[in-house]
N, C-alpha and C positions, 0 to 999 in steps of 0.2 A: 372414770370413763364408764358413760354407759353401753352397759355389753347388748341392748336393748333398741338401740338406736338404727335408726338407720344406714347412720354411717357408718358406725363398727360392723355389721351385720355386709352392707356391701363391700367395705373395706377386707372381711375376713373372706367371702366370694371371692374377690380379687387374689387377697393374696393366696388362697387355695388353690383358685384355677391356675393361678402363674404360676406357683410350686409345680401343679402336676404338671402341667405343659414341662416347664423345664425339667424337671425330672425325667420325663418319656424321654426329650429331646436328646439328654445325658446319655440317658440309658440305651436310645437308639443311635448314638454316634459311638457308645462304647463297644455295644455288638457288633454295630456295625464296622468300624475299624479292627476287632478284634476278629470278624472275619476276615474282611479284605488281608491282614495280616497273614491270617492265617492261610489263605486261598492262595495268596503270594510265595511264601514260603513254601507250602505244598509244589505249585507248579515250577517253582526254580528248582524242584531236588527232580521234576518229573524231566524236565530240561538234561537236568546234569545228568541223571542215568541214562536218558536218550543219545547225549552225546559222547558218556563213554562205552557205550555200545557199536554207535554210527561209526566214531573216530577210532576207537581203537579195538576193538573184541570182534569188528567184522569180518578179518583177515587177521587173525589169531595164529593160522597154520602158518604162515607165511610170516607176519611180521617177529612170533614168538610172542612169550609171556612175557620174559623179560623187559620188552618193550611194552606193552600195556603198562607192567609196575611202574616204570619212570615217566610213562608220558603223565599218568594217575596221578604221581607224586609233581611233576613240575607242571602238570595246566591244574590243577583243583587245590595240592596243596593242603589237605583233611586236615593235619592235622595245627597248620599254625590259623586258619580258619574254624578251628576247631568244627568241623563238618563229619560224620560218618561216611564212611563207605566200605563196603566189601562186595568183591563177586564172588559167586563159588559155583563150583563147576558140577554139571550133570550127575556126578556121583556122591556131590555131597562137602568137596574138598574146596579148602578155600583159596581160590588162585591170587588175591590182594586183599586185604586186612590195614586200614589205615590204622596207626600207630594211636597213642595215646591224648586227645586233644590239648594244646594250648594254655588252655583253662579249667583243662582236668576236670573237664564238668562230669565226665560217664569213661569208664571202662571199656574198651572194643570187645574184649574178651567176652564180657559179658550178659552184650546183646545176644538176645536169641533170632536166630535163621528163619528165616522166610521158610515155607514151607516149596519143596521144592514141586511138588506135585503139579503146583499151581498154575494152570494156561493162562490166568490175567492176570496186568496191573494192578498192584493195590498198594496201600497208604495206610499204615498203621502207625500206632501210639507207644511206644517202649516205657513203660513206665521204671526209674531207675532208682537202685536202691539207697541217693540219698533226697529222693521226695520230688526230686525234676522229671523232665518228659524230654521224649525224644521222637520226633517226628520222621517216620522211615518213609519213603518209598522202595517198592518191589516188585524190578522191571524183568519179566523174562523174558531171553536173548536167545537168538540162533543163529551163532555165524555163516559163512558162506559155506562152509564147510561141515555144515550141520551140527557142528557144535554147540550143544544148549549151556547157557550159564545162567545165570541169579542176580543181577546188578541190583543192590542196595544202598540208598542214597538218605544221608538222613542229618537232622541239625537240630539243637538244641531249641526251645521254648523262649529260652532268656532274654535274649532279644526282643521278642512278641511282649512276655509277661514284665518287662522294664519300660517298654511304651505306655502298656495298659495300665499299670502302674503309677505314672504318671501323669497321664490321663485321668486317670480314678482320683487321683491328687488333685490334680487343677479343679477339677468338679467340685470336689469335695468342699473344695476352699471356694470357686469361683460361684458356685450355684448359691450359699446361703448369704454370701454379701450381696449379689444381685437380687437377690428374693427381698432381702433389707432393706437396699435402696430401693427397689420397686413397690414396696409396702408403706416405706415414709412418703414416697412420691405421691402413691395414690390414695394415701389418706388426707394429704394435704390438697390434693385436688379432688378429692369429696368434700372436703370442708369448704373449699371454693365454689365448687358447683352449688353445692345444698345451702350457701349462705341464701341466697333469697328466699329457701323453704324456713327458713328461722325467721327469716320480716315477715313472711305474709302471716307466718304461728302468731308472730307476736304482734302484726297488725290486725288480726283476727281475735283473740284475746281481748282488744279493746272496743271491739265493735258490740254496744248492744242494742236494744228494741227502742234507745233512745237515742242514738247519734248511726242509722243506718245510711245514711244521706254520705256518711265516709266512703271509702275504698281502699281496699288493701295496696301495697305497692306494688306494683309491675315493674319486671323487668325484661328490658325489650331484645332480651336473646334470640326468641325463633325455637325456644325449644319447649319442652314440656312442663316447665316452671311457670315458662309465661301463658303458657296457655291453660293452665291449674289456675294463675291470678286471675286470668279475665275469662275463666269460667265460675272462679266466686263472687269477684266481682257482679258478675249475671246475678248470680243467684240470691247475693243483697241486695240487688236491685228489683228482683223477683219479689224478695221479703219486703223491702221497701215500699213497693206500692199492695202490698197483702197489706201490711201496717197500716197503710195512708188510708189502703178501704175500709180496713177495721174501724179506723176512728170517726171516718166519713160515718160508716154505718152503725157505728155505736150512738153519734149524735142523733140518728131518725131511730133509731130501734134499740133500746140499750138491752134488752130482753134478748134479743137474739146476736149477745157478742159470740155466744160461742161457736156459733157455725164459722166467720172467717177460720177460726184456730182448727174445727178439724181437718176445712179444705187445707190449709198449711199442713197439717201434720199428713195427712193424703199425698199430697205432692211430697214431701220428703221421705216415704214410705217406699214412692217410686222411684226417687233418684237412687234409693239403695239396693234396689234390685239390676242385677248384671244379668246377662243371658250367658249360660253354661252348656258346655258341649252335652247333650241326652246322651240317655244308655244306649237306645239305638242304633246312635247314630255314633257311637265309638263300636260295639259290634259291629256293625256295618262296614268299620275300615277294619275290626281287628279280622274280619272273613273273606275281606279284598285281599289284606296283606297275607293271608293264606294259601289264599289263590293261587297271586303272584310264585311266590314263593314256587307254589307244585307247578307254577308252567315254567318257571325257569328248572323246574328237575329235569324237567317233558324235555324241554331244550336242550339240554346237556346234554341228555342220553341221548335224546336223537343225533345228535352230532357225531356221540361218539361211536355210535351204528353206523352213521354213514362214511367215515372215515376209516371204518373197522372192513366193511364191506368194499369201500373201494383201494383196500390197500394202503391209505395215505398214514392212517396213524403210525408216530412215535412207536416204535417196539425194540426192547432194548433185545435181543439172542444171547443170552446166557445161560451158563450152564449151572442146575441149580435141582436140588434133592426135592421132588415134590411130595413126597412121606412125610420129610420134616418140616416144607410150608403149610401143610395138611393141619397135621395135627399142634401146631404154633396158632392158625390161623382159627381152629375150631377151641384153644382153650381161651384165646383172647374172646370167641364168643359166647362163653359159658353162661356166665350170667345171664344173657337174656332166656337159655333158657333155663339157668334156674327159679328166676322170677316169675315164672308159666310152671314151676315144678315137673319140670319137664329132661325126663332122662336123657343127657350127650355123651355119647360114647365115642370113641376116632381106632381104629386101629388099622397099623399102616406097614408094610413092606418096607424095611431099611434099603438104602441105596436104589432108588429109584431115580435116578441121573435122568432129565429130560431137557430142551435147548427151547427155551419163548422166553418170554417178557414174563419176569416173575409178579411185577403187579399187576399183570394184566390174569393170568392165570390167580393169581389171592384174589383178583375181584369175581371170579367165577365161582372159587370155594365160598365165598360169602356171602355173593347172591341167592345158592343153590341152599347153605346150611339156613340163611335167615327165611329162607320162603319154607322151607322143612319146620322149622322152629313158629312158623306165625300162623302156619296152616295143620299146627296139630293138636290137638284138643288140652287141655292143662293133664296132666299127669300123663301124658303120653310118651313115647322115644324117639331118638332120632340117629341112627348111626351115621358113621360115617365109616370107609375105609377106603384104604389104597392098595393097590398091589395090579404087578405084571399078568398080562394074558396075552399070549400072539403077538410077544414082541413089541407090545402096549404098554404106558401106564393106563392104570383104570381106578377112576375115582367114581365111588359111589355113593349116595346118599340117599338114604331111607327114612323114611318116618311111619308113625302109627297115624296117620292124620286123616282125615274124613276121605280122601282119594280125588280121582278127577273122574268124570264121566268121560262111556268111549268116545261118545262123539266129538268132545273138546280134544281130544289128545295130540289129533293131527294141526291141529292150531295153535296147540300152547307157544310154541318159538314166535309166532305172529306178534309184530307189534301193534301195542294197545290191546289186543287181547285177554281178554281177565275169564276167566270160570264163572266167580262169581261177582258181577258188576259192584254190585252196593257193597258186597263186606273186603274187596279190595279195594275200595273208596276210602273207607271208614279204616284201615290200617295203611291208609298214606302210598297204595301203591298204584303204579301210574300202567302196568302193562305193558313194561319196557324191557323189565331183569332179566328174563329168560331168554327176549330179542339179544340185550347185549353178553349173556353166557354165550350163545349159539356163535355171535359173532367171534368171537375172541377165538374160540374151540375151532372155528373154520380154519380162522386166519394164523392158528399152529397146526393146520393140517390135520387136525383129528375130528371129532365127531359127539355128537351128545344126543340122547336116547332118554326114554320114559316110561316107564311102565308101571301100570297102575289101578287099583281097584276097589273101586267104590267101596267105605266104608272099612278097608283094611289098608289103606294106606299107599303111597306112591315109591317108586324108586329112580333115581336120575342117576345115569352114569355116563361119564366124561372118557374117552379116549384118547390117548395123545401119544402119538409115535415116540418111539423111544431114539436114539441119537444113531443115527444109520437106516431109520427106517421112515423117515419123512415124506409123506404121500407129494404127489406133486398137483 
């Protein structure tokens, strides 16, 4: 076989492209189903804890515990389901513990407790010591009677990882005999398609300066073979009468045969030149597609300005340590500045408990540190810190960076607004990041401030009510 050929060469195209297609296609039905599985099983445990909360722990006082344990035991069943559950009560004790599953897959005993602290719902992962997983939910409850408890809702893997299992089986086996048969298929239908590029090879082959009056074979498909024949065809017929003049005019002038032969070699000089995309004119789209690109940023943020400013955005109110997204959020950006040799430091107040939307506040820390970091000279600093004032968090950010002039100061939250036009061009920024800090910062009821001075440097600091003290 030659490896050389056309048809090996499109043949191996093929069966590469069809590998990865199906591969992805494998690969994104595996994920996929091993989500959905997953998502499923999550929201049946979120289900079951809701309903033994609703049906039986809401009237606790009244119905007894006694009755929770058996209604537990005859609607849910944990353990011939081999299912987890436990509640456990405000002080930590556990008022129902399902017994030992079915299938003996995990020990009750030896799940660890939800953390009772906890004001929300969550979903964790129990990893168990002999190599399985166990999928919890962890619903906090308040009966009617103010009673808080823990409901724990949770189910083994095995089922999920015996589908995907088989699953990953079927592929396994079904993807490379598909790839086979689709590879014999379409080598055999290259050899069919390209038979007529082996006639006209080998009608071609016999054509010379002395039988050009032939023509190669056409075959009248409609498609680019035929139209390859009765463009050579042409062009024997082109050589044909160059030939016939040759000879015409070799009998009146034999002295000048060789001008026909350079016009032919002229004209074949020309057929072999293609017209190629210029340098130009590929810059030219590769500064479009740049463009592009920065006015679809321009658009985003404006979006999310205006959605921010009229209240409409997504915001999730959870309660979350802004100390700890602080300085999580400034080491994931290290590197950029230590690529500028550029000193980051963070230091932060522990337990600084505040209630927004945590990625909306990490996109503030990351605007404010990457405009610190891009606006400060290479070897320069750039702190960061957090900590309480007046009943505030307060995040600050500092740099050693060239500063801002006063007259710009009262503008900087403006959007589109840049300091300095050309060299925020030239570092990709559009005059939006400090519009969508500002917004964010409003829309948690606090506040962002700047202060700054030419040639020593700027400082930006963010205030945000702490949990009781929410501005209105």
């Amino acid at each position: 076989m030659n490896v050389r050929s056309l048809r090996f060469r499109l043949t191996a195209w093929y069966a590469g492209l069809l590998a990865l297609v199906l591969l992805l296609f494998g690969g994104a039905t595996w994920f996929g189903l091993a989500r959905y599985l997953h998502r499923s099983l999550s929201d049946s445990l979120v289900r079951q804890a809701r309903q033994i909360g609703e049906d039986f722990l809401i009237d606790v006082r009244t119905s007894g515990e006694r009755y929770v344990i058996d209604e537990i035991n005859e609607h849910y069943a944990p353990e011939q389901n081999d299912h987890f559950v436990r509640v456990t009560r405000a002080d930590g004790s556990a008022l129902y513990v399902s017994g030992t599953p079915r299938g003996k897959g995990f020990d009750p005993a030896q799940i660890s407790a939800a953390p009772l602290s906890s004001a929300e719902a969550a979903t964790r992962e129990e990893h168990l010591p002999g190599g399985g997983e166990l999928l919890i939910h962890s619903l906090p409850f308040t009966a009617r009677d103010g009673s808080r408890f823990v409901i724990e809702s949770g189910a083994l893997y095995d089922s999920i990882e015996n589908v995907l299992r088989g699953l990953l089986l079927t592929l396994a086996i079904a993807l490379p005999v598909m790839i086979g048969i689709a590879v014999a298929g379409g080598y055999w239908m290259m050899r069919r398609a390209l038979q007529p590029l082996d006639e006209i090879a080998g009608g071609a082959e016999q054509i010379t300066s002395r039988n050009l009056s032939e023509r190669l074979p056409v075959t009248h498909s409609g498609d680019e073979l035929e139209r390859l024949a009765l463009a050579l065809n042409r062009m024997i017929a082109r050589l044909d009468e160059s030939f016939q003049y040759i000879r015409r005019f070799t009998a009146d002038a034999s002295h000048e045969l060789r001008t026909p032969l350079t016009v032919l070699r002229g004209e074949l000089e020309a057929i072999a030149q293609r017209p190629r995309l210029d340098d130009d004119t590929r810059d030219t789209i590769g500064s479009s597609l740049e463009e592009t690109e920065r006015l679809s940023r321009i658009v985003e943020s404006l979006l999310a300005i205006s959605h921010l400013d009229a209240g409409e955005a997504q915001m999730a109110r959870v309660s979350f340590d802004l100390a700890e997204l602080t300085s999580t959020t400034v080491e994931q950006m290290r590197l950029l500045a230590e690529d500028r040799n550029i000193a980051l430091s963070c230091k932060t107040d522990s337990g600084l408990t505040i209630q927004g939307d945590q990625a909306r506040i990490k996109q503030v820390v990351v605007n404010l540190v990457d405009n610190a970091i891009k606006y400060t000279p290479d070897g320069g600093a750039v702190k960061v810190s957090v900590g309480a004032e007046n009943r505030h968090a307060v995040l600050r950010v500092e740099d050693s960076g060239l500063g801002i002039p006063v007259d710009a100061l009262p503008h900087l939250f403006e959007r589109f607004y840049r300091v300095d036009k050309a060299r925020s061009r030239q570092m990709g920024g559009t005059g939006l990041g400090l519009a969508i800090v500002k917004s964010i910062v409003t829309a948690h009821g606090g506040e962002v401030t700047v202060e700054s001075v030419e040639g020593r440097g700027s400082c930006f600091r963010v205030e945000l009510p702490l949990p009781g003290e929410r501005q209105q």
